[in-house]
N, C-alpha and C positions, 0 to 999 in steps of 0.2 A: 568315354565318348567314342563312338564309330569312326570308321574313317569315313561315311559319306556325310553325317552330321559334320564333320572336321571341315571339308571341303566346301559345305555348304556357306556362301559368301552372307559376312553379317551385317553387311550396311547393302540396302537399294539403291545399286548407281543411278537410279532413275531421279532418284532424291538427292543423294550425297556421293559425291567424289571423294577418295582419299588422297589428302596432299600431306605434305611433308614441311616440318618446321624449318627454316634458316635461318632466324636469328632469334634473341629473346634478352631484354632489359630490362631489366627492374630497377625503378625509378625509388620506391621506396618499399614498407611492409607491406602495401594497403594496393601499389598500383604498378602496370607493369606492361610494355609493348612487346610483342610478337610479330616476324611475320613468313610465311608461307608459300608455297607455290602457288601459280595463278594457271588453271587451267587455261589452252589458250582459247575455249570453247568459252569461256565464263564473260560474261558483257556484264555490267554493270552501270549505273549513274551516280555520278558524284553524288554523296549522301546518302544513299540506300543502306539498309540494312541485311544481312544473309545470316541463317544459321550456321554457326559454327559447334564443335562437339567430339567428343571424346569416344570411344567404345566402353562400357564399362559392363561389367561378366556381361561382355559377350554382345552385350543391347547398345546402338547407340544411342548416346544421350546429347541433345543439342539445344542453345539457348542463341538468339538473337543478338545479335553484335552488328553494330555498325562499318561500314569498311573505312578507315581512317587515311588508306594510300588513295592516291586520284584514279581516276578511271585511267588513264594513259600507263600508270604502273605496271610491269611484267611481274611486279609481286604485288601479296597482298598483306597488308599491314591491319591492325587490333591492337587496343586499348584497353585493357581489364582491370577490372579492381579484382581484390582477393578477398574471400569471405571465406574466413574460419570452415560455417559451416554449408559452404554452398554446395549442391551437389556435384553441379560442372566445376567452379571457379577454384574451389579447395583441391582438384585435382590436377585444372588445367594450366596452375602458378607452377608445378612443377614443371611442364613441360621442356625439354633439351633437344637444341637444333639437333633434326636428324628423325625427331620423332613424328608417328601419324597423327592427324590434323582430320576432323571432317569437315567436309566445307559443301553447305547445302546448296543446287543449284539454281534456287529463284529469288534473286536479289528482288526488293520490294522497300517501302517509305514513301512519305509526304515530305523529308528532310532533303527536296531536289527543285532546282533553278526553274523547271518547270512549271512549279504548282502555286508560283509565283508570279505578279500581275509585273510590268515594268516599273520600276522606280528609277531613282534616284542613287540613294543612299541605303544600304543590305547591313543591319544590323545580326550576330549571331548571335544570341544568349547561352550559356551553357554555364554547370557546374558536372566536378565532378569530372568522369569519362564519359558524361555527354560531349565534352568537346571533341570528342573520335570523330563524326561526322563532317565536325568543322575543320578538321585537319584535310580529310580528302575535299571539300569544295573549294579550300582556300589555295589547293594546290591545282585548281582548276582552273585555264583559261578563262572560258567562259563565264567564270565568276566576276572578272575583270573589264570583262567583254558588256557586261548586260548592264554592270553598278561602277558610278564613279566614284564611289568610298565603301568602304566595307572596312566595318568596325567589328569585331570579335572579342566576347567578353568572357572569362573562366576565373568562376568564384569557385574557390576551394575552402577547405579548414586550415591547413596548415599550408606556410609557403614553399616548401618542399613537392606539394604536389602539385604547383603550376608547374613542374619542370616541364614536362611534355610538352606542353601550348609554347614554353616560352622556347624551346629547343625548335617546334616547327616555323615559331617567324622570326629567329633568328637566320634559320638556314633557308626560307623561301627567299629572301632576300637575296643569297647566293647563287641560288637555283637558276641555270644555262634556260632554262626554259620560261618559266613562271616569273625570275625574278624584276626584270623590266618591268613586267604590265604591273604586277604586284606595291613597285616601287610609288611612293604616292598616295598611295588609293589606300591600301593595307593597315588598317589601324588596331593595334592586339593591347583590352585593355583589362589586368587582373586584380582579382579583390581575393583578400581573406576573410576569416568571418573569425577564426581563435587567435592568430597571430598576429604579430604588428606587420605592417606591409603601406608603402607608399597610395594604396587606397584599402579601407577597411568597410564591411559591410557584405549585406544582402545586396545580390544585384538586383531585388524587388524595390530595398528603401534605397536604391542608391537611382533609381529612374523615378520614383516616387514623390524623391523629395529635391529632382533635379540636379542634383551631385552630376551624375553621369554625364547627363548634355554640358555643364560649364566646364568639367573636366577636362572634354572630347574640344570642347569650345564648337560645337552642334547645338543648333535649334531643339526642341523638343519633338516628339513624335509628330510627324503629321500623315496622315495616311495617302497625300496628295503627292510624296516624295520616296517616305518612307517604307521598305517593306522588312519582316525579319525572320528568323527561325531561332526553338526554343527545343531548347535538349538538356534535359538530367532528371533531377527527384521530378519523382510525381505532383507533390507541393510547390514545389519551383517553377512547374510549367505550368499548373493552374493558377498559379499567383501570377505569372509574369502574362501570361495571356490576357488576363483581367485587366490587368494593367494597358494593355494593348488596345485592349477592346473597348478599354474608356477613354482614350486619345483616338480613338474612331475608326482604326484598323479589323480590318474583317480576317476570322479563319477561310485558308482556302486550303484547296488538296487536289489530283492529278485531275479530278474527274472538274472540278470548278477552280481553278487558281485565283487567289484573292491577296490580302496584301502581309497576312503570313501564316507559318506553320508550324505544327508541334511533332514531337516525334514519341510514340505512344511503345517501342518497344527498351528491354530492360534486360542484363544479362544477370545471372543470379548464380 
């Protein structure tokens, strides 16, 4: 290789900044938190999604990841699962504080307070490390500010992997900032689906068949009150929207906000 081919820069700052790893936790085989510098250029909204991505010969390569720290954060926090064979994910479980990080400039999502009509009561759905997004809204004022209950739900396989969810509302609680408004209103409810666990199930049969509301000791959906957002498998947010949509709740999104929303990106 030349030395001007050498010098020649491999990522478009125009596109991606290069930040730097500080911290990394692995929770289990399957899932794992990171987090990063935060340009001080970078804005964001609570729930958005940015690419994130690795150099790899030479190319960057970046997958969509939601920001899991709040907008108010000097860093930026990530939620990932690990796939054997994923192109980014198989390389990016490696990563060690210290290392380069791409982190693309245009945050973007429908998983934002905005695209939301006003209610009541702010349901989150999620499986999986869909619940990333709900980590940074629930560490949001605002969240607090607009809903007098917000209830937060993370259906996993095995109970090992609600560690994360159950880690962030144990310490919002604590939190100098958030944990007042938080107190109250903050309701964080887990299901399994392989293990035994204090509630078991799909969070589809478990709204389905009203499990959830006598649980919560809440009403049933109403779209007069309630609004919500829906993050993880593909299947899980076209089951639970339908769900939604037949208790009389409209999709809405930044350009029409309605009484809720899905989040359509996937890291691989």
């Amino acid at each position: 290789m030349s030395e001007t081919v050498a010098e020649k820069p491999a990522v478009n700052p125009k596109l991606a900044s290069v930040e730097k790893v500080l911290s990394v936790h692995h929770y289990t085989d399957r899932l794992f938190k990171f987090r990063i510098t935060r340009p001080q250029s970078f804005r964001f909204r609570s729930g958005e999604f940015v690419m994130i991505g690795l150099l790899q010969d030479g190319k960057p390569l970046l997958r969509a990841y939601s920001v899991a720290s709040p907008n108010w954060d000097e860093e930026l926090e990530f939620f990932s699962i690990k796939v054997p064979d994923g192109p980014l994910t198989s390389v990016l479980q490696k990563i060690q504080p210290g290392d380069d990080v791409l982190l693309g400039k245009k945050p973007t999502g429908t998983l934002v307070l905005d695209a939301l009509t006003p209610g009541k009561r702010l349901y989150m759905f999620s499986t999986g490390t869909g619940f990333a997004p709900f980590a940074s809204l629930m560490r949001d004022p605002e969240t607090y500010e607009k809903f007098d209950e917000v209830i937060i739900t993370h259906t996993c396989r095995q109970v090992n992997e609600l560690a994360y969810s159950v880690e962030m509302a144990e310490n919002l609680i604590k939190d100098p900032l958030i944990g007042e408004m938080a107190e109250g209103k903050l309701r964080h409810y887990t299901t399994c689906t392989r293990e035994e666990h204090p509630h078991t199930g799909r969070i589809t049969d478990l709204i389905e068949s009203g499990k959830l509301f006598s649980d919560l000791g809440v009403p049933p959906l109403d779209p007069a009150t309630d609004r919500a957002m829906i993050c993880g498998s593909m299947e899980m947010i076209k089951d639970t929207a339908a769900l939604l949509e037949k208790a009389g709740l409209t999709e809405g999104s930044n350009a029409q906000p309605a009484e809720f929303v899905i989040e359509k990106a996937f890291a691989g």
